[in-house]
KEMARLO-733179 format. One line per field, with one value per residue: residue number from 1; residue in three letters; chain; x, y negated, z negated of N, C-alpha, C in turn. Coordinates in steps of 0.001 Angstrom, whole numbers, plus 500000, padded with zeros to 6 digits. Last residue first. Example, Ala and Ser with C-alpha at 12.3 -4.5 7.8 and 13.67 -1.06 7.14 Angstrom:
pos: 2  1
code: Ser  Ala
unit: A  A
n.east: 512850  513190
n.north: 502250  505690
n.up: 492920  492200
ca.east: 513670  512300
ca.north: 501060  504500
ca.up: 492860  492200
c.east: 512900  513200
c.north: 499970  503300
c.up: 492130  492200
END
This chain:
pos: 129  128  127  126  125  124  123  122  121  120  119  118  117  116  115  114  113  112  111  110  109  108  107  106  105  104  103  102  101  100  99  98  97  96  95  94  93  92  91  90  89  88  87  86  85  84  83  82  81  80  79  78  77  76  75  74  73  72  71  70  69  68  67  66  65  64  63  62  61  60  59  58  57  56  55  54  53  52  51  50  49  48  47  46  45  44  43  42  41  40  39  38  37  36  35  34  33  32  31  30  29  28  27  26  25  24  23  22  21  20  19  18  17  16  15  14  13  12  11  10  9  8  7  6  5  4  3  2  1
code: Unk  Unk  Unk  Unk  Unk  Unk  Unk  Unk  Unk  Unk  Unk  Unk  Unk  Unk  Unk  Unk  Unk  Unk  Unk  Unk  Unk  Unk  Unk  Unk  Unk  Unk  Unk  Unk  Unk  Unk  Unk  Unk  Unk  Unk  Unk  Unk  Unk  Unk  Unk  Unk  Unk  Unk  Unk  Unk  Unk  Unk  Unk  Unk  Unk  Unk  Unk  Unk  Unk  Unk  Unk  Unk  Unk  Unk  Unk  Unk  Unk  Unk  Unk  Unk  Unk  Unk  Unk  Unk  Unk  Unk  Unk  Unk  Unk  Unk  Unk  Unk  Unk  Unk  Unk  Unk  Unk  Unk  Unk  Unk  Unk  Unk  Unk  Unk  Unk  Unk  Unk  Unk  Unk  Unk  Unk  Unk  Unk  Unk  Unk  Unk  Unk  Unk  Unk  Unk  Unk  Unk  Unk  Unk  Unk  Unk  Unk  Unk  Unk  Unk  Unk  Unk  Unk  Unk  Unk  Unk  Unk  Unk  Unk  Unk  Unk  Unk  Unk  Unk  Unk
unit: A  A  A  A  A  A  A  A  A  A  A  A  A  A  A  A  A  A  A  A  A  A  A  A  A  A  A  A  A  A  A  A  A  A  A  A  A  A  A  A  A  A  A  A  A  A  A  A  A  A  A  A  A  A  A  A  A  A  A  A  A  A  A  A  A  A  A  A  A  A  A  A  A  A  A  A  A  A  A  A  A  A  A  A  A  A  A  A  A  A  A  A  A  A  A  A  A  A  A  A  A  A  A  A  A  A  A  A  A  A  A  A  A  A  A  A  A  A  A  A  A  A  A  A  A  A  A  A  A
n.east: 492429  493180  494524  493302  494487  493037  494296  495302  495305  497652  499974  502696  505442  508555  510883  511065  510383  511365  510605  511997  514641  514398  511688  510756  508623  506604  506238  506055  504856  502344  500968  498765  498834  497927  498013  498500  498986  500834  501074  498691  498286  496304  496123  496537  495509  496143  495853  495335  494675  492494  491270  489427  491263  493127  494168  496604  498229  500071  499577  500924  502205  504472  506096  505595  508720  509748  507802  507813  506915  506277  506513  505495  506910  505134  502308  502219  505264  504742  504046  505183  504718  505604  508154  506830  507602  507971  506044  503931  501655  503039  502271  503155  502805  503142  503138  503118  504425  502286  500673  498251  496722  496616  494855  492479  492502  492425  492419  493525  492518  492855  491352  491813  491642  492456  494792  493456  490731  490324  488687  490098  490166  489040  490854  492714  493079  494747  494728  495021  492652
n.north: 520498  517245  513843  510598  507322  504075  500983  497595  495077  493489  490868  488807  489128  491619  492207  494614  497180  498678  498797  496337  495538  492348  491264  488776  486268  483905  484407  486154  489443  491462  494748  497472  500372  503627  505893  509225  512389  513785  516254  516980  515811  515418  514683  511185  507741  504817  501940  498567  495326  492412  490287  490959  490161  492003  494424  497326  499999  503389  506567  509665  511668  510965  510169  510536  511406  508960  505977  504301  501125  499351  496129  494314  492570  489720  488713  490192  491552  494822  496910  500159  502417  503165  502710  503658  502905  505823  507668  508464  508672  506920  504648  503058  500556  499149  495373  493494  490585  487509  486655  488101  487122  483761  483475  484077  487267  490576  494263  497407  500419  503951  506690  510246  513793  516976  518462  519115  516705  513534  511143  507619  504165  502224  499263  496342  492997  489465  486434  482557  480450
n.up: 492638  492805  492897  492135  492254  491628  492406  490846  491329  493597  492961  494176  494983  495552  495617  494256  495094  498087  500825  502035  500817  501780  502551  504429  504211  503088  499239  497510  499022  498132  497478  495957  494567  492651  490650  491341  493269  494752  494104  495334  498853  501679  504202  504390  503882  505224  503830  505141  504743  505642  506536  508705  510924  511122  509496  510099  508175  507628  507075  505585  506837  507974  504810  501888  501290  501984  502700  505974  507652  511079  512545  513975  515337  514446  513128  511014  509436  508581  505792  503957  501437  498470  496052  492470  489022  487299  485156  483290  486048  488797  491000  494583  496957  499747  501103  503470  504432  505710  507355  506969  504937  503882  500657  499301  498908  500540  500327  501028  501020  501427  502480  502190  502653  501485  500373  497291  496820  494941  493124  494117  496226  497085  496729  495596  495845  495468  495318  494408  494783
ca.east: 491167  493208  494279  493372  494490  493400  493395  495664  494672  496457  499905  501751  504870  507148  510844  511810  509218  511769  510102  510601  514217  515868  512393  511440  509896  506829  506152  505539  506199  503272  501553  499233  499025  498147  497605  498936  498229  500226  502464  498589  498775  497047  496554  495718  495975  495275  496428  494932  495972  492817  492415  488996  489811  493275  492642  496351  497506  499630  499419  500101  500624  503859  506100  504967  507694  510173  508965  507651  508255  506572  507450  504531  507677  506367  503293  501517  504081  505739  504187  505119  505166  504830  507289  507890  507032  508710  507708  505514  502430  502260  503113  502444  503135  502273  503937  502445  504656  502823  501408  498718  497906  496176  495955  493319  491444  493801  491668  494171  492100  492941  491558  491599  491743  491889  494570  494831  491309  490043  489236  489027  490822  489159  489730  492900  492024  495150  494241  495264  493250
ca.north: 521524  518226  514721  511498  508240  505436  502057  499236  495704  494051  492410  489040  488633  490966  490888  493160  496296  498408  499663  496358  496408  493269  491477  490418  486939  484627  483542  484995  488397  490530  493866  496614  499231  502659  504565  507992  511838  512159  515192  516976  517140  514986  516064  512440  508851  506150  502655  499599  495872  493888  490060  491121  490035  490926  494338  495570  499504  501812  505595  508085  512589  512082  510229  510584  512238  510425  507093  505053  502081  499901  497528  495313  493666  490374  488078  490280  489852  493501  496481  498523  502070  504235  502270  503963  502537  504633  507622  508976  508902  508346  504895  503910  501164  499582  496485  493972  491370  488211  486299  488577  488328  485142  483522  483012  485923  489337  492720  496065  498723  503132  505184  508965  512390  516115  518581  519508  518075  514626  511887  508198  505648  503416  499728  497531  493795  490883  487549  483768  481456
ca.up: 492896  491879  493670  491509  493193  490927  492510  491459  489954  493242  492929  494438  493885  495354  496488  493893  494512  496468  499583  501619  501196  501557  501432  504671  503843  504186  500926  497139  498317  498528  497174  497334  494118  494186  490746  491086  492193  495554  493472  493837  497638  500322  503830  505196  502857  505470  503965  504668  505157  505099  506090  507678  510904  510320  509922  508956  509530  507262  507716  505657  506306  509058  506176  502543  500529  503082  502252  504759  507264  509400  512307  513135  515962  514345  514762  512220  509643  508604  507411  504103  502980  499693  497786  493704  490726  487476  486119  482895  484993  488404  489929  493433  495884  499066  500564  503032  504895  504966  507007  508706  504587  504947  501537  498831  499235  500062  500673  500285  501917  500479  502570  501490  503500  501875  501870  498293  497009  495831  493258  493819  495243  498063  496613  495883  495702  496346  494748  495175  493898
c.east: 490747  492352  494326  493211  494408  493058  493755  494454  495197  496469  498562  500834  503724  506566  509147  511196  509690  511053  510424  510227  512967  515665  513475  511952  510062  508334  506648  505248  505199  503922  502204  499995  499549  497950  498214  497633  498985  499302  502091  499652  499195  497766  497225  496664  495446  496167  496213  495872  495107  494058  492444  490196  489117  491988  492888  494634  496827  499431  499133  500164  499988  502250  505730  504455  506208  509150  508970  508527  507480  507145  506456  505155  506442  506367  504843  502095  503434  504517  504454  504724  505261  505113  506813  507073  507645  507987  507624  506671  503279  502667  502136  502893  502356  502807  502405  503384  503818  503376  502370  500047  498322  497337  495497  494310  492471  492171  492064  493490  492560  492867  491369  492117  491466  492565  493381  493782  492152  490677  488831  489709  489951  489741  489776  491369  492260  493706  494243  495190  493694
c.north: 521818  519206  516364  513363  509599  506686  503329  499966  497246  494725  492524  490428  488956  490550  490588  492272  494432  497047  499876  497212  496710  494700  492568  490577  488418  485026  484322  483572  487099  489922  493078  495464  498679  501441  503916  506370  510387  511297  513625  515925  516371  515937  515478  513281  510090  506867  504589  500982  497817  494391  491435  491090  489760  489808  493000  495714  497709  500735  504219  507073  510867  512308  511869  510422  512051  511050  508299  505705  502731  500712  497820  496496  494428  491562  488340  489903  490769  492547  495312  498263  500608  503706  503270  503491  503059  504384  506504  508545  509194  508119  506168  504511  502065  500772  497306  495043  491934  489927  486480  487573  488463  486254  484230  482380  484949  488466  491974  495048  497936  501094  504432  507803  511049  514350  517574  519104  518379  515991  512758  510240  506408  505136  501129  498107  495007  492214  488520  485357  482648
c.up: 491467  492355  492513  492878  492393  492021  492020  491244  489922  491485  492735  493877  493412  494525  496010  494368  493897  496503  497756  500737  500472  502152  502116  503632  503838  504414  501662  498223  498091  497889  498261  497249  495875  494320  491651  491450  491625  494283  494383  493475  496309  499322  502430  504326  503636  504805  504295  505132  504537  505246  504843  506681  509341  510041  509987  510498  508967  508424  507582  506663  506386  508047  507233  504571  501338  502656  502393  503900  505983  508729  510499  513249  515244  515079  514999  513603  510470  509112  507736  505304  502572  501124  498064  494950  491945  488601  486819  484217  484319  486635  489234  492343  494766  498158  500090  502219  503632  504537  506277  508055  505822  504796  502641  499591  498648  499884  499885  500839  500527  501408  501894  502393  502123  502165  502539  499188  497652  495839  494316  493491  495023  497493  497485  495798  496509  495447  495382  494692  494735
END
C-alpha cells in the first residue's frame, strides 16, 4: 500500500524553526521526485519546493515567498524527504502537504500540483505570537 505521512507541524512564533519529514511506505521515494505543498485558508494550493530523483542532478526549487528561509533535503535511509521551516512568519500559517507523481517523472512544473498522485494527510502549520 502505498502511503506518503506528513509529521512535524505544530504551533510556533514569528521567527521560529519547524521540520516538517514526509515518510513514504510502499514505494521508495529516492525514486521519485518529491513535491511540497500548502494551503491556507480560504486560498488555493500553492508549491512550497520540490527535489528531484536521488540519482539526478538533486536540483531543487522554491517559491519566491519562501526562498533563503526553507530547505528541502531527502534521507534516503529512512525514505524521508524533509522540509526545514527557518524564520517563519504568520502568512507561513497552512496545512503542509508532501506529494508524488504516480511514476518516475519531472512534472512540467514541479510546483504546480498537476503531475501529482500520491498525497500525505497534511500537517498543520500554525504560526502566531
Amino acid at each position: 500500500q502505498v502511503q506518503l505521512v506528513e509529521s512535524g507541524g505544530g504551533l510556533v512564533q514569528p521567527g521560529d524553526s519547524l521540520r516538517l519529514s514526509c515518510t513514504a511506505s510502499g514505494f521508495s521515494l529516492d525514486d521519485y521526485v518529491v513535491g511540497w505543498f500548502r494551503q491556507a485558508p480560504g486560498k488555493g494550493r500553492e508549491g512550497v519546493s520540490y527535489i528531484s530523483f536521488s540519482d539526478g542532478d538533486g536540483t531543487t526549487d522554491y517559491a519566491d515567498s519562501v526562498k533563503g528561509r526553507f530547505t528541502i533535503s531527502r534521507d534516503n535511509a529512512k525514505n524521508t524527504v524533509y522540509l526545514q521551516m527557518n524564520s517563519l512568519k504568520p502568512e507561513d500559517a497552512a496545512i503542509y502537504y508532501c506529494a508524488a507523481p504516480a511514476y518516475r517523472l519531472l512534472p512540467y512544473d514541479p510546483l504546480d500540483d498537476n503531475d501529482y498522485h500520491y498525497w500525505g494527510q497534511g500537517t498543520q502549520v500554525t504560526v502566531s505570537s
